[in-house]
C-alpha positions as CSV (number, residue, x, y, z in Angstrom):
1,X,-82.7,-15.4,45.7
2,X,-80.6,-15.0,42.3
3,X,-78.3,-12.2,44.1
4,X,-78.0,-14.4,46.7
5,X,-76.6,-17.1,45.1
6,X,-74.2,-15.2,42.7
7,X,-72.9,-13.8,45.6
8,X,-71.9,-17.5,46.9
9,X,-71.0,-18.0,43.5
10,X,-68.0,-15.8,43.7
11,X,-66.9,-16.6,47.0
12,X,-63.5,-17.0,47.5
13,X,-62.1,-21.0,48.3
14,X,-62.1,-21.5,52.2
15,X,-58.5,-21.1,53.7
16,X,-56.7,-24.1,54.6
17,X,-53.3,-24.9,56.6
18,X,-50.2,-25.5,55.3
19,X,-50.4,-29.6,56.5
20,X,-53.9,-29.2,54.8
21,X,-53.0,-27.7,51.2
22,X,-50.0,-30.2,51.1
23,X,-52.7,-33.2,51.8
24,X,-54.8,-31.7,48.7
25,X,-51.7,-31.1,46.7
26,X,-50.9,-35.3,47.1
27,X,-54.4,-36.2,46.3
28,X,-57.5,-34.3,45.5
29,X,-60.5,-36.6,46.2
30,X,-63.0,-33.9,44.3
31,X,-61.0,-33.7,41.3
32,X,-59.5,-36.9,41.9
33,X,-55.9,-35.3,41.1
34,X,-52.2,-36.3,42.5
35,X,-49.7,-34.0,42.9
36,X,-51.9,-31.6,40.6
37,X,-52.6,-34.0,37.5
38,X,-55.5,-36.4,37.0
39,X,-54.5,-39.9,35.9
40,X,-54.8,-39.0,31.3
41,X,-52.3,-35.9,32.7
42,X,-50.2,-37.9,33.8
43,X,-50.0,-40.2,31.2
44,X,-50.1,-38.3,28.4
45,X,-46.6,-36.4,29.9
46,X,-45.5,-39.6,30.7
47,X,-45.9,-41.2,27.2
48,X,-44.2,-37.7,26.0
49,X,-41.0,-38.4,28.3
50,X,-40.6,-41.7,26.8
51,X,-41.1,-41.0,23.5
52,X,-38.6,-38.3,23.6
53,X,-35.9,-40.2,25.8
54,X,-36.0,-42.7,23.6
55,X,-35.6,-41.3,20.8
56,X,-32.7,-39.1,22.4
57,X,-30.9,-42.5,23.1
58,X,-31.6,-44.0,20.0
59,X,-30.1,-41.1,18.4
60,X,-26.7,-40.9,20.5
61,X,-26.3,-44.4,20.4
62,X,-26.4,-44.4,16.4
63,X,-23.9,-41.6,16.4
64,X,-21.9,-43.4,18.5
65,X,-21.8,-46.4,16.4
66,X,-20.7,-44.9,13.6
67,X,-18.3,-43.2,15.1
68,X,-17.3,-46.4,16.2
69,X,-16.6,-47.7,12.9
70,X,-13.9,-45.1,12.2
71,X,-12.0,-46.9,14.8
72,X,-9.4,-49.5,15.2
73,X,-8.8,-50.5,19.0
74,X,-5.6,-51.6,18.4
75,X,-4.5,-49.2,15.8
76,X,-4.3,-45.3,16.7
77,X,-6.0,-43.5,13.7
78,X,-3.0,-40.5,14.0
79,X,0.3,-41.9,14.2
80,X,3.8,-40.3,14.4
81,X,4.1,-36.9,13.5
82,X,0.3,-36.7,12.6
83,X,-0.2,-37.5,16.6
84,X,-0.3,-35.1,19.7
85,X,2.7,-37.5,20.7
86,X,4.9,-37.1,17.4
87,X,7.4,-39.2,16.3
88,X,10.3,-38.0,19.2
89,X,10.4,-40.3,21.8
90,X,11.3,-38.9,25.6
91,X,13.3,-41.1,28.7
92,X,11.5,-41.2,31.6
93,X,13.4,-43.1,35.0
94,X,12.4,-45.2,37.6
95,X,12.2,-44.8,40.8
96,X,10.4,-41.7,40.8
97,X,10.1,-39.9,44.4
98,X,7.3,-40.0,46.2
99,X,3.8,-38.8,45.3
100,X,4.2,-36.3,47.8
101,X,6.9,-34.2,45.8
102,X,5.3,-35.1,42.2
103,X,7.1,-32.3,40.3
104,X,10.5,-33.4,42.1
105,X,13.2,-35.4,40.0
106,X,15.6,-35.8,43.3
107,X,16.3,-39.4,44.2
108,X,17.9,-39.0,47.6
109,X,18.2,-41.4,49.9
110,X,20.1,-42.8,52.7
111,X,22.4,-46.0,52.7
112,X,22.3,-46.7,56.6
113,X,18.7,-46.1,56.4
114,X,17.1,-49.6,56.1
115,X,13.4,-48.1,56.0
116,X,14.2,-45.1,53.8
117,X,15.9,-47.7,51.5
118,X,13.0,-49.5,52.0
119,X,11.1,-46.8,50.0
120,X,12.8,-46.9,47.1
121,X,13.8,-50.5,46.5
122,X,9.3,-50.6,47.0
123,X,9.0,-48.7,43.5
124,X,11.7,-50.2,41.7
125,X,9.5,-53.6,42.5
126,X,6.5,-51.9,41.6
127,X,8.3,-50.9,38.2
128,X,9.7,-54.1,37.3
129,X,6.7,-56.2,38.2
130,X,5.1,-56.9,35.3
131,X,9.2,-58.2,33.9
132,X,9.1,-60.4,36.6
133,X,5.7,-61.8,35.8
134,X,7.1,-63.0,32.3
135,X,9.0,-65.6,30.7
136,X,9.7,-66.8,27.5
137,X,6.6,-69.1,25.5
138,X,3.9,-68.5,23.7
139,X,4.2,-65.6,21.7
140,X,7.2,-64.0,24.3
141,X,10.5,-64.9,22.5
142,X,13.9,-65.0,23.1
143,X,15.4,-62.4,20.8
144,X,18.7,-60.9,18.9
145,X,20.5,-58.9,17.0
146,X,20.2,-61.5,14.2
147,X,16.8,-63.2,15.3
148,X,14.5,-60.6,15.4
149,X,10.7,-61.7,16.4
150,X,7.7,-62.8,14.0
151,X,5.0,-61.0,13.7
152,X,3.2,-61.2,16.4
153,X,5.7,-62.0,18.6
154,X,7.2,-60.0,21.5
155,X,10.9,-59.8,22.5
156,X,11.8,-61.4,26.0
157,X,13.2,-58.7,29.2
158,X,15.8,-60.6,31.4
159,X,15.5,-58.9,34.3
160,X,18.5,-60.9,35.1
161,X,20.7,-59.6,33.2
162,X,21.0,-56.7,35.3
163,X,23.7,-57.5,37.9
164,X,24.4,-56.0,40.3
165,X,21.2,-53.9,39.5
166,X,18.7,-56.8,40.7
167,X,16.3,-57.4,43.3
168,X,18.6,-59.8,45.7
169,X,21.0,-57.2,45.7
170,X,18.8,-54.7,47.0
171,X,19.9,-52.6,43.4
172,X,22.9,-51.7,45.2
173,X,21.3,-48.8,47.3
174,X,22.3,-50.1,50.9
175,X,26.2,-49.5,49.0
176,X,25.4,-46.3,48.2
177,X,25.5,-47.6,44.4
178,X,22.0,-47.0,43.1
179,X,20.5,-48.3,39.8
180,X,18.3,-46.1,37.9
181,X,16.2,-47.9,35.3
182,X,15.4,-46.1,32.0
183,X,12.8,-46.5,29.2
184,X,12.1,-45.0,25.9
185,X,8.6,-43.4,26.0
186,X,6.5,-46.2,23.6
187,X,5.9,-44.4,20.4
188,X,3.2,-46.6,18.0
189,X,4.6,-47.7,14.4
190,X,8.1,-45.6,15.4
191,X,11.2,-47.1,14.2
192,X,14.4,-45.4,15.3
193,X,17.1,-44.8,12.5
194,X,20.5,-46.0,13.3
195,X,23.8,-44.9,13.0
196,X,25.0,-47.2,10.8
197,X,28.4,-46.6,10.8
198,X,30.8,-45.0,13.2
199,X,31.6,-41.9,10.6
200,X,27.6,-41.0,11.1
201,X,28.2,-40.4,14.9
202,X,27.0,-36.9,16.2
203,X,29.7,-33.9,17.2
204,X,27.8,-33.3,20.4
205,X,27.3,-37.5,21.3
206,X,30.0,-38.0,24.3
207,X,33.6,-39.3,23.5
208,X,33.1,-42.0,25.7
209,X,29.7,-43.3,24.0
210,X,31.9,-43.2,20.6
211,X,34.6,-45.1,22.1
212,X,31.8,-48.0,23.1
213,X,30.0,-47.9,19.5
214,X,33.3,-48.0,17.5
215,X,34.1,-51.3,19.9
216,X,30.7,-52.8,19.6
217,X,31.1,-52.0,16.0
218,X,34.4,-54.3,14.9
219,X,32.5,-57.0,17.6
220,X,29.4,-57.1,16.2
221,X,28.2,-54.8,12.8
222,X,24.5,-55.9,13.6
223,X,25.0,-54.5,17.0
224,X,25.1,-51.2,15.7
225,X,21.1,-51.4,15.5
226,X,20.8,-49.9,18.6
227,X,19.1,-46.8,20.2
228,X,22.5,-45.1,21.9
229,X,22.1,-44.3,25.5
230,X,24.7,-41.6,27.7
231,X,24.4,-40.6,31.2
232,X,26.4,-38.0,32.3
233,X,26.6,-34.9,34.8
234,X,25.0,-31.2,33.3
235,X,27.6,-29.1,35.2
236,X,31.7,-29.9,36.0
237,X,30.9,-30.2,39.4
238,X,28.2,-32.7,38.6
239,X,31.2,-34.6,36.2
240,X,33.7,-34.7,39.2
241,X,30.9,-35.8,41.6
242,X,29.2,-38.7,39.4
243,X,31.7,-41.7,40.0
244,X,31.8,-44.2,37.4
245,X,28.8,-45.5,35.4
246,X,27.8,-48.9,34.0
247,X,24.9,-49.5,31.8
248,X,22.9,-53.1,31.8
249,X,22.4,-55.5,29.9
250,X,23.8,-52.6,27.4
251,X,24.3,-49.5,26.5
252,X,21.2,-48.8,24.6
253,X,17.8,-50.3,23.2
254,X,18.5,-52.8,20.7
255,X,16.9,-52.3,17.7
256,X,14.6,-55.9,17.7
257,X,12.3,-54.3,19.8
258,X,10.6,-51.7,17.7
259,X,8.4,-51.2,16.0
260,X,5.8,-50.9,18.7
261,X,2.8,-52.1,17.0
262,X,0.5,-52.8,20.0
263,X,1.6,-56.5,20.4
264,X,0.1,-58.6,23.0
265,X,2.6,-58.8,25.8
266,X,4.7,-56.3,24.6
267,X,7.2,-54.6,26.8
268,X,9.5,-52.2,26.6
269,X,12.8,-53.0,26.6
270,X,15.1,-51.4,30.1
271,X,18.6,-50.1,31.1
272,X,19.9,-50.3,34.3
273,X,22.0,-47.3,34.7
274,X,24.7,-48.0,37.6
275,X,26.4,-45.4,39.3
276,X,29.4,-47.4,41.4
277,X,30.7,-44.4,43.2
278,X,28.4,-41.0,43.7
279,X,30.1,-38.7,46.2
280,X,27.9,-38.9,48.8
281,X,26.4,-35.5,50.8
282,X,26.4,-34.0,47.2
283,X,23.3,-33.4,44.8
284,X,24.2,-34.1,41.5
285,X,22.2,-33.4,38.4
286,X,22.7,-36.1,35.6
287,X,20.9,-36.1,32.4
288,X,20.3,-38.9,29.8
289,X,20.2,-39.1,26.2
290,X,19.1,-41.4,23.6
291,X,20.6,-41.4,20.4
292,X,19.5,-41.9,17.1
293,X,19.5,-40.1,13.6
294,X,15.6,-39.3,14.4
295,X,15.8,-38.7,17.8
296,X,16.2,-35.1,18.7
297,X,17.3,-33.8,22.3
298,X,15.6,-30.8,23.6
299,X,16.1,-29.8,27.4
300,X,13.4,-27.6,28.3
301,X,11.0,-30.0,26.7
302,X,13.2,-33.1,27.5
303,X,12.5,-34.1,24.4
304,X,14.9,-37.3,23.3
305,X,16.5,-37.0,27.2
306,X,15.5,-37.2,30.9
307,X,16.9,-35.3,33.5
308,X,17.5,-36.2,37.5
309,X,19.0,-35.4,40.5
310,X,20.8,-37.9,42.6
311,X,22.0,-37.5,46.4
312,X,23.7,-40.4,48.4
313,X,23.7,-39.7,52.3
C-alpha cells in the first residue's frame, strides 16, 4: 500500500492545453495565485516598486533643483567670448528661399510672375510681423542718437521708414527692384565698438561706405555710433551686374540699440537693402558686411558678413 502510494506520489502533473495553462496562469484557484503571485507576492513587489520610484524621483528632482539655482532665466551664465556663440556677431537676410532648397542662398524670382512674387513678398510678411505688431508705449520708445533708452526700455522699429521697401509697395519685387532685409545676429551683453572718427576707418571697408561716414560725420558726430553696413558684388561681373543700391532707414545699426540684455519687447533693429536696377537673366552673388572695430569678417565661416545670390527674370 506504501509503494503504491509513493508511486502516485511522484507522478508527473496531468497535461493541460495551451487555452488551459493560460487559464491557470491568470488565476490558480488551488494556490489561489494570479498571473503566478499570491496576493503578499504581489504586494510585497509592489511596495518595492514604489519605494524605489520614489525615491528615484525624489532624487532627480532635488538634483534638478539645485541645478536650478545656478540659473538665471533671463541672464545666460556664459556670455561673449566665454559662449559657444562668442562675441562676433553674423548677418543673416530675409527672405530666405523656400524650405525645399534649405542650404540655398539664391533669391530668384520673376517680376511678371504675380504668384511666384506672391512667394516671396509671403516671407518678407512673415519676417516683419512681429514690427508690425508694435508701436511706441509702454516700455517701447522712440529712440536716437542723442536719446538713447532707459533701462528697461526698448528702442522703437519704423517699419515705415523703409520706402520704397514696404508692404504697399509690394517691396519693389513686381519692378524687378527687390528689398533684402538684414539683421545682426543678437549677441547677449555685446556692445559693438565704433569708429569714432573717420581716420579709424578700415583699408579693406569700401570707398563708397567711407565717402557716407565722412558725410554722416560733419552732419551729425553722434551719428558715427553706428554698426557700418556695405553691400556689394564678390566678383567684377557681379559689380557690373548689381545696379545701384540704397540702404533704409540707414546705412547701418545705430548704436542705441545694443546692448542686448534680454529686454522685454526687444527687437532687433533692420536694414532694407534696395537694389534699384539688377540686370535681369543674371545671377549675381552679393555679400554684406558689418563694420565695427570688434567685428571681424570671415567668409568661409561668414563670420561679421552674409552672403546671397540674387536673380531677376
Amino acid at each position: 500500500m506504501a509503494d503504491k502510494l509513493k508511486e502516485q506520489y511522484y507522478l508527473p502533473p496531468p497535461k493541460l492545453g495551451n487555452w488551459e495553462g493560460f487559464k491557470i496562469f491568470l488565476w490558480n484557484s488551488e494556490t489561489k495565485q494570479f498571473l503566478g503571485r499570491t496576493a503578499g507576492s504581489w504586494a510585497k513587489i509592489l511596495l518595492f516598486y514604489c519605494c524605489f520610484y520614489a525615491v528615484l524621483i525624489g532624487f532627480f528632482s532635488a538634483m534638478l533643483a539645485i541645478f536650478y539655482q545656478t540659473l538665471d532665466m533671463k541672464v545666460p551664465k556664459w556670455q561673449l567670448d566665454s559662449s559657444l556663440i562668442g562675441s562676433n556677431p553674423g548677418l543673416g537676410f530675409r527672405p530666405m528661399p523656400p524650405e525645399s532648397h534649405v542650404e540655398s542662398t539664391l533669391v530668384w524670382f520673376k517680376k511678371t510672375d504675380q504668384k511666384n512674387l506672391n512667394v516671396w513678398i509671403e516671407k518678407i510678411d512673415e519676417f516683419l510681423q512681429p514690427y508690425k505688431n508694435v508701436s511706441v508705449g509702454g516700455n517701447v520708445v522712440t529712440c536716437s542718437y542723442n536719446n538713447r533708452p532707459a533701462e528697461g526700455k526698448v528702442c522703437f522699429v519704423d517699419i515705415n521708414e523703409w520706402e520704397p521697401c514696404t508692404k504697399d509697395k509690394g517691396y519693389s519685387y513686381n519692378r524687378g527692384s527687390p528689398c533684402i532685409f538684414l539683421k545682426l545676429n543678437k549677441i547677449y551683453n555685446w556692445l559693438p565698438q565704433y569708429y569714432s572718427s573717420v581716420s579709424e576707418l578700415p583699408e579693406k571697408m569700401p570707398q563708397d561706405l567711407k565717402n557716407h561716414i565722412q558725410s554722416e560725420n560733419l552732419n551729425d558726430e553722434a551719428s558715427l555710433n553706428t554698426v557700418w553696413v556695405s553691400c556689394e558684388g564678390e566678383n567684377p561681373a557681379d559689380v557690373e551686374n548689381i545696379g545701384s543700391i540704397q540702404y533704409f532707414p540707414k546705412r547701418g545699426f545705430p548704436g542705441y540699440f545694443f546692448p542686448y540684455v534680454n529686454q522685454e519687447g526687444y527687437l532687433s533693429p533692420v536694414i532694407a537693402i534696395w537694389f534699384e536696377a539688377p540686370t535681369t537673366g543674371v545671377l549675381v552673388n552679393i555679400e554684406c558686411k558689418a563694420w565695427a572695430k570688434n567685428i571681424m569678417h570671415d567668409r568661409m565661416e561668414r563670420r561679421g558678413s552674409v552672403h546671397f545670390e540674387l536673380m531677376v527674370d
